[in-house]
Each structure stands twice: as C-alpha cells, then as structure tokens.
N, C-alpha and C positions, 0 to 999 in steps of 0.2 A: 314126274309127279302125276302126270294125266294119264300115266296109265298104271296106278299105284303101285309104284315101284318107289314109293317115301321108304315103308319098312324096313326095304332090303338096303335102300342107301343106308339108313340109319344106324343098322346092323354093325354097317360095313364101317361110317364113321367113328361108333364106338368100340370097335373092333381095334381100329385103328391107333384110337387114343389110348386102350389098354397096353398095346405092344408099345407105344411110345414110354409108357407109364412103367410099365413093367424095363427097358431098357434103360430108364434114367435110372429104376432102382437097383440094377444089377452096375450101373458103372456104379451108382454110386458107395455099394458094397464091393465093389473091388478097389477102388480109389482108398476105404477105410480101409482094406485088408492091407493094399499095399501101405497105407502109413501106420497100421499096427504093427507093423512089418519091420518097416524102418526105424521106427520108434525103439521098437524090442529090440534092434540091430544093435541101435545106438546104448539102449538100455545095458546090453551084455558087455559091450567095448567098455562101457564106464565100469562098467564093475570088474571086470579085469584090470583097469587100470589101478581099481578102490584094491582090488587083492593084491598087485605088485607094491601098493605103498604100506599095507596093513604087514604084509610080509618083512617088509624091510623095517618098520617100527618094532616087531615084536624080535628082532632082530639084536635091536638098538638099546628095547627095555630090558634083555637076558643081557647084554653088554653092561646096563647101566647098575644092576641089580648086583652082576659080578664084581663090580668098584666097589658097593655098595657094602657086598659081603666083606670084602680088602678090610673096608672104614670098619664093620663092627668089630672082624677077630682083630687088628690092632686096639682098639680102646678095651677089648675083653684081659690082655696079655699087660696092656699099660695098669685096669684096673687090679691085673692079682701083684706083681712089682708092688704099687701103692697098698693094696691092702696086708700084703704077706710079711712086708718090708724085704725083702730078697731078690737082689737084682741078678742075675747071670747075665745079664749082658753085656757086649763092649759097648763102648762106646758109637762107635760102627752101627751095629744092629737098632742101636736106641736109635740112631739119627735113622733108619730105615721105616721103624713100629712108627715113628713122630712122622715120617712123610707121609704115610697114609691118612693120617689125617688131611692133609691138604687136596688129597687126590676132591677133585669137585664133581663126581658125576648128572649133570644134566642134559633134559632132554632136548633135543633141537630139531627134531625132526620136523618135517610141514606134510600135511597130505594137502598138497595139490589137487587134488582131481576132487577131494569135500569141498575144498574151500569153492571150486570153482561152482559148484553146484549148488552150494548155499549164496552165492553173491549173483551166482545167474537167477538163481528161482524155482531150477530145474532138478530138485530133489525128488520132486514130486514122477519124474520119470523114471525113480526106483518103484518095481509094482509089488515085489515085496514088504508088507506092513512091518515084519520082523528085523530085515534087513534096515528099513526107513527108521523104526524104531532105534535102534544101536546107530545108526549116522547120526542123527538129531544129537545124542546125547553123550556121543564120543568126544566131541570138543569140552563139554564141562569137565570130564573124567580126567581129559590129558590137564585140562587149565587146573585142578584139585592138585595132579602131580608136582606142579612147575610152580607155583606159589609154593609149595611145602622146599622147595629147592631156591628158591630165593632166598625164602627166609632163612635155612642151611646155611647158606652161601653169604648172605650177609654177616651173620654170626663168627664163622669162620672168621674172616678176616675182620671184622669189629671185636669181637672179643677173646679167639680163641688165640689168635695170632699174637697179641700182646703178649698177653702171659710167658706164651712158650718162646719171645725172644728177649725177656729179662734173664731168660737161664740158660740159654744156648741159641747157637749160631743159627740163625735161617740160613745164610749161606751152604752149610753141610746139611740140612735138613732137606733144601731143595734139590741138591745135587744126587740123591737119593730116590727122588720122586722118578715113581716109572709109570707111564697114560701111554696104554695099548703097544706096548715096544717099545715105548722111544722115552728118553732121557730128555728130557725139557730144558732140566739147568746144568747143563754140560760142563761142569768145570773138575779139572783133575784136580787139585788143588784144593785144603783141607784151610779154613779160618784159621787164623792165628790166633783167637782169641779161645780162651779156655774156656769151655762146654760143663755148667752144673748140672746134671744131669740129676743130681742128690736134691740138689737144693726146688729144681722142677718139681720131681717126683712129692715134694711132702709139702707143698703147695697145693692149700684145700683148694684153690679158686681152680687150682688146674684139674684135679675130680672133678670139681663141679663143669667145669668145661667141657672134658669126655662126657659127661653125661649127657648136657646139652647138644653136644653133637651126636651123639650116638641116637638119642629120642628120633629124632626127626629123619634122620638117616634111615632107621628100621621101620617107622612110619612110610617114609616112601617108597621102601623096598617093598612094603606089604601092598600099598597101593597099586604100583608097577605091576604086584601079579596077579592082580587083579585085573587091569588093564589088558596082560598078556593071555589072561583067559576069555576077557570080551573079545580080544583080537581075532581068538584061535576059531570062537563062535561064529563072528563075522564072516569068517574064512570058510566055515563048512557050509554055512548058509548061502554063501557066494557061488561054492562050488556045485550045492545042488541046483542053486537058478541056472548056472550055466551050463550044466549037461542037461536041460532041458531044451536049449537051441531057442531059435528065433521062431 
C-alpha cells in the first residue's frame, strides 16, 4: 500500500470474487440442468408407464363395449318375438338370446401409475398442460362409466332376474352364458322343470325390463367410446412427448 500498489490489489481481489461468482453460477446451472434432467428422465418413465396402462384399458373398454353389443342385439331379437308375436325359436336358442342378458360387463381396470401420482402430489411432474389436463379429469370420466354399471348391475338382478325365473329355468339359462370363452355354469344337464317361454314372452313387465336394461347398457357403450377416444388422444400426446427425449 506504501507504494500504491491498493489499485492493483484491488483489481485483483475483485477479479477474484467475480470468478468465484461466476463459478458458483455455472455449478449452479449445471446442478439445474442435471435435475431438469433427471426430472424429464423421470417425467418420460411415468408416461410410458401412463401409456402401458391407457393401452390396456382401451383394450378392456373394446372388450367391454363387445358384451355390450351381445346385451343390445339380444333385447333387439327378444323385442321383435314380443312385438311380431312369431317366435322361430327353440327352446335352446331362447335359453341362449335370455343369457345375454346376464352377461354383466364391467370395468375393473386401475391405473396404477395415476393413482400413484395423484396420492404422491407429483402430477405436477407432467410438463405437458394437455397431457396434465386429460389425467386430472380421467378419473371422473372412468367414475361417470362404472356408476352407470352399478346401477345396470343392480337392476339386473333386483328386478330383471325375477321376472324371467317365474317363466323359465335360471338353471338352463345360465348354462348358456358364454364371458370371453368359458362357460361359467357348467352343467350338461337340462331342469326338469318346464320352460314358459310363451307365457315370459307376453309379460308386459318383461318389455318393460329389456328396455330398462338395454337404456343404460347403450348409455354406457356410448360413454366407453368416448372414453376410448380420450384414451387414443392421451396416447398420441404421450407419444409426441416421448420422441422428444429427455
């Protein structure tokens, strides 16, 4: 300092403090980079996981939709019989058109990898707003389907099932029933009890019954493809995020 050399230290110490300054700010943009990084890593793993389970749902709902169609063309063929008054068919066949009514198709699927992400918090790690949108509002869409399938389902056997065993056998009606290949009520073996099939068929309450099932049945079927097109959306959105890379 006595022999003004202050300046040049001072140069030197603020010199100093800028490389220090400037090094804290380069780790600390590579530190962000690498947890954008890993974040995004993370972010694409979930969504691959979110497209193996969207895949297998819309999988479930072309499965469920299939049953679906089974339930209407039977009540359409029961409703021309009842309206036409002309029955062709045996007995056999009737007991086959009457199992489709029982066939129950609902949905049971779970997305795993949503739920986990809405109980974690960590929804918010989807950085697509489009994608985040459709997760948010997938669960009410599935819950909209499966109430409409309850109330089916209860129906069914509270009121539809009555009827159709004042006139004929449940026994031969279930041994009929066919859910994805397989015979459910296996029995070779035909009731001994005699089968009104006449006396069913001119039973207002049992119209009225097809119909009650059939509404709600075609209701859900219209929902499901609806669903199956949010899915298919979900799916192309997904795939654009991921051929983008981390």
């Amino acid at each position: 300092m006595g022999k003004g050399k202050t300046g040049k230290y001072l140069k030197y110490a603020i010199g100093e403090i800028i490389l220090v300054v400037i090094g804290i700010l380069i780790a600390l943009q590579i530190n962000t980079w690498n947890e954008n990084r890993k974040q995004k890593v993370e972010e694409l793993e979930t969504l691959k996981n979110i497209k193996s389970e969207f895949k297998n749902a819309i999988q479930e709902f072309e499965e469920l939709n299939a049953f679906r169609e089974r339930i209407i063309s039977s009540t359409e063929t029961l409703y021309k019989i009842i309206h036409t008054g002309k029955n062709p068919y045996s007995k056999t066949q009737l007991d086959s058109l009457t199992s489709e009514l029982f066939i129950n198709p609902t949905y049971n699927g779970q997305a795993e990898t949503l739920n986990i992400l809405f109980y974690s918090g960590k929804i918010n790690i989807i950085s697509n707003d489009s994608i985040k949108k459709y997760l948010v509002q997938w669960p009410q869409l599935v819950e909209d389907v499966t109430e409409d399938e309850v109330y089916s389902s209860n129906f069914l056997f509270n009121d539809i099932q009555p009827i159709i065993k004042k006139h004929v056998s449940l026994h031969d009606i279930y041994s009929r029933i066919r859910y994805k290949r397989y015979q459910l009520f296996n029995h070779k073996t035909n009731s001994s009890f005699v089968a009104d099939y006449e006396r069913l068929l001119n039973d207002s309450q049992f119209e009225g019954a097809l119909a009650a099932r059939e509404l709600p049945i075609s209701v859900s079927r219209l929902q499901t493809e609806e669903l199956i097109v949010t899915a298919k959306e979900i799916l192309r959105l997904i795939d654009l995020e991921i051929t983008k890379g981390p």
